[in-house]
C-alpha positions as a LaTeX table, in Angstrom:
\begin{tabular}{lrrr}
\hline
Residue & $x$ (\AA) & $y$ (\AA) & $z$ (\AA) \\
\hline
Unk1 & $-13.91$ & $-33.21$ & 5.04 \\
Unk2 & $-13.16$ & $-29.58$ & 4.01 \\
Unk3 & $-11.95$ & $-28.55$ & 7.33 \\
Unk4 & $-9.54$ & $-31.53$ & 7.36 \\
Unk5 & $-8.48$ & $-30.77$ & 4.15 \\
Unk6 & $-8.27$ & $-26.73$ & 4.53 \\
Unk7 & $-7.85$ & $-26.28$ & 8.14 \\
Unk8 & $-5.67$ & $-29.57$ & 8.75 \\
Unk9 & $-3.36$ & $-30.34$ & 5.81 \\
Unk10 & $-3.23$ & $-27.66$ & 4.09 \\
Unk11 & $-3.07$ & $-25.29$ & 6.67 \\
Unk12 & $-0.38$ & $-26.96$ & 8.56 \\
Unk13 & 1.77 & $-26.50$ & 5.53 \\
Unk14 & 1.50 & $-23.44$ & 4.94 \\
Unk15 & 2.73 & $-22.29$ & 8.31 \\
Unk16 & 5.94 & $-21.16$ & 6.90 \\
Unk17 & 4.37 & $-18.21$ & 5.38 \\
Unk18 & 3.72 & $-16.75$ & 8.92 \\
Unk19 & 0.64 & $-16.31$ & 10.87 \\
Unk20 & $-0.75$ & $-13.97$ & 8.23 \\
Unk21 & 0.73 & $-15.73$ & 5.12 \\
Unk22 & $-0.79$ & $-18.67$ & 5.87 \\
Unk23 & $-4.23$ & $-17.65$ & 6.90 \\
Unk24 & $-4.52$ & $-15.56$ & 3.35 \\
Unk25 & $-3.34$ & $-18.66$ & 1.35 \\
Unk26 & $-4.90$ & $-20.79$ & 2.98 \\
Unk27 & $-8.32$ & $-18.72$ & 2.43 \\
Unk28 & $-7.44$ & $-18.67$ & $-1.12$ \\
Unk29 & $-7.08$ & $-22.34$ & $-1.52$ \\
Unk30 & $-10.57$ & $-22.80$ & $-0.26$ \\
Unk31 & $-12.61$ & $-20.03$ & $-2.18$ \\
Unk32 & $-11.28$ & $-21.46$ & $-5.20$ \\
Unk33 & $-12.96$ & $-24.82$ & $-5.61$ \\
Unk34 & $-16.51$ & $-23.09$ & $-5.37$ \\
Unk35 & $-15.96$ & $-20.96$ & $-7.82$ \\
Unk36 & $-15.96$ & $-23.68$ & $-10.24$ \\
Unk37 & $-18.75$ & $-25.25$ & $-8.55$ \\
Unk38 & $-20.42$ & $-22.62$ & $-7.02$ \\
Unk39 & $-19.35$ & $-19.84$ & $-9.57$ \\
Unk40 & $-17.52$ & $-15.91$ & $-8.74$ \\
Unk41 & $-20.58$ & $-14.78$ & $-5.70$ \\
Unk42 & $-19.58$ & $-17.88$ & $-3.99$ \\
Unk43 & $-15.57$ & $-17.21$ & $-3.72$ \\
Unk44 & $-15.75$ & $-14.01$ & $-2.11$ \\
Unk45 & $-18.09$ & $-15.51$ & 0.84 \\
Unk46 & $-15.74$ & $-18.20$ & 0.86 \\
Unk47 & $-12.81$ & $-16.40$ & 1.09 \\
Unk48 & $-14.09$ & $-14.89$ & 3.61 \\
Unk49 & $-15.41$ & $-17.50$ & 5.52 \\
Unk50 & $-12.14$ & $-19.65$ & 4.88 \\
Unk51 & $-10.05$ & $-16.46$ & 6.49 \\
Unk52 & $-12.09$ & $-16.71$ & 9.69 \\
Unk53 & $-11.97$ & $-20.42$ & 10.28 \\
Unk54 & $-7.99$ & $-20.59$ & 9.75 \\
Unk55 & $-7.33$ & $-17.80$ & 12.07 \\
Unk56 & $-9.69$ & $-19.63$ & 14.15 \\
Unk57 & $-8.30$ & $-22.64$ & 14.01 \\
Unk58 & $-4.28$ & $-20.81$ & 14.30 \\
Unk59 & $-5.44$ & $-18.79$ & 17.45 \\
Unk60 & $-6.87$ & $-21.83$ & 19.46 \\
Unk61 & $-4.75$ & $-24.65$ & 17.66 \\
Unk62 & $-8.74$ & $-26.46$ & 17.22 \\
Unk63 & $-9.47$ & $-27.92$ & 14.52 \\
Unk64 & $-13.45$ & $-29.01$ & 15.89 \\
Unk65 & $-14.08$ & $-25.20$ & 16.47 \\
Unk66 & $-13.62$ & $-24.24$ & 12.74 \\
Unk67 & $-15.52$ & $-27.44$ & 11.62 \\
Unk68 & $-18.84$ & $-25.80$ & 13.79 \\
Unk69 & $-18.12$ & $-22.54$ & 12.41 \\
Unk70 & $-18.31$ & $-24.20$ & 9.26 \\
Unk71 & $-21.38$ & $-26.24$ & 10.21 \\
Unk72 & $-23.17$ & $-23.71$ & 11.30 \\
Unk73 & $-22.03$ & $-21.47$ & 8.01 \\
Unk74 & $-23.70$ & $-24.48$ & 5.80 \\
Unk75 & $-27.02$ & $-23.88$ & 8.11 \\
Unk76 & $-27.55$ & $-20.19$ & 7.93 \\
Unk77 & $-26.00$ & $-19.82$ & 4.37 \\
Unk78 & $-28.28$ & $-22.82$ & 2.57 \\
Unk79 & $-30.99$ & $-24.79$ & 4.72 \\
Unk80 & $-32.09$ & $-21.35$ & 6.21 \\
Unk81 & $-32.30$ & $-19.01$ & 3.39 \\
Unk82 & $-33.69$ & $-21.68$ & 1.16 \\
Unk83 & $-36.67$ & $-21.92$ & 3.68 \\
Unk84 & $-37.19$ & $-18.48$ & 4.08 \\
Unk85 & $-37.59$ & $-17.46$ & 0.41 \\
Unk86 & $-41.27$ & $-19.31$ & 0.99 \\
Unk87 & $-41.81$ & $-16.37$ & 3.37 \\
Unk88 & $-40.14$ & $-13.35$ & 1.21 \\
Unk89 & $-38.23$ & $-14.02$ & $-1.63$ \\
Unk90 & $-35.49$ & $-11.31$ & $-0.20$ \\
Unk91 & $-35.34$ & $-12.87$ & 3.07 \\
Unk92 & $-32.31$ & $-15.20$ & 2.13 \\
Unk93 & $-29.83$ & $-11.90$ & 1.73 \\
Unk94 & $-30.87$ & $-10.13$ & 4.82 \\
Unk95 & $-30.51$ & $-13.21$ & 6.29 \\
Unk96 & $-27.00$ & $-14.18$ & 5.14 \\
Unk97 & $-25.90$ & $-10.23$ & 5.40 \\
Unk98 & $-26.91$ & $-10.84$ & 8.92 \\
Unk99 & $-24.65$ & $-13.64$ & 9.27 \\
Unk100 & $-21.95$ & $-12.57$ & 7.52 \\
Unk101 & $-21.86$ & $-8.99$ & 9.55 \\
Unk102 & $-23.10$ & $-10.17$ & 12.75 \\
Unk103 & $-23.05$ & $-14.17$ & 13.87 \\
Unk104 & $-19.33$ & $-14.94$ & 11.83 \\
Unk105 & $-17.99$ & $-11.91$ & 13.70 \\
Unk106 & $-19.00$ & $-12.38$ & 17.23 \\
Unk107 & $-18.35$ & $-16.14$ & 17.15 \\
Unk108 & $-15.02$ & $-15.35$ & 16.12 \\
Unk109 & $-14.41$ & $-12.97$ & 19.23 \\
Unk110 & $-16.03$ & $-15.04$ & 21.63 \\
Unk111 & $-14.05$ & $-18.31$ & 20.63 \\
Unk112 & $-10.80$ & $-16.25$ & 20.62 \\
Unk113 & $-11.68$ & $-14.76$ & 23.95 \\
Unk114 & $-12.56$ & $-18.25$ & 25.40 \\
Unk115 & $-9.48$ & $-20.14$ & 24.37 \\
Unk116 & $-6.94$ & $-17.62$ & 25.46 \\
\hline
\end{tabular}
């Protein structure tokens, strides 16, 4: 439902701004609803997140590529982490670091590359 929301409606309308303009806002409008339910660590992983799946979802004009991407976000940013604290209590921010530097990057070049 996010994605439709984010990445479909709201997106759409903000294409006015521009390419850039409307990726930014369009960030913004997601990272703000989990800060109030997620609190002020959670927007700036949003934000971030939210930037990559609208550019995403600009660049190959698909909306089921940034609802993956934000699939597979959900799985190595909750179910993941919350398993591997049993392991190591630190595990869950090496392992989201990873993801954030690594995984969101790469699947972000090789879906742009793909659907050029």
């Amino acid at each position: 439902m996010e994605e439709l929301l984010f990445r479909k409606f709201i997106l759409e309308r903000l294409e006015c701004l521009g390419f850039k303009g409307s990726v930014i806002c369009s960030a913004v409008l997601f990272a703000l609803p989990h800060l109030i339910s997620q609190g002020p660590a959670q927007v700036i992983y949003t934000f971030a997140l939210g930037l990559v799946w609208a550019y995403v979802t600009l660049k190959t004009g698909k909306l089921w590529l940034a609802v993956i991407l934000h699939s597979l976000s959900n799985v190595y940013g909750a179910f993941l982490p919350m398993s591997f604290t049993r392991i190591n209590p630190a595990m869950p921010v090496l392992f989201v670091a990873f993801t954030m530097l690594i995984i969101v990057p790469a699947a972000i070049i090789l879906i742009v590359r793909e659907f050029k």
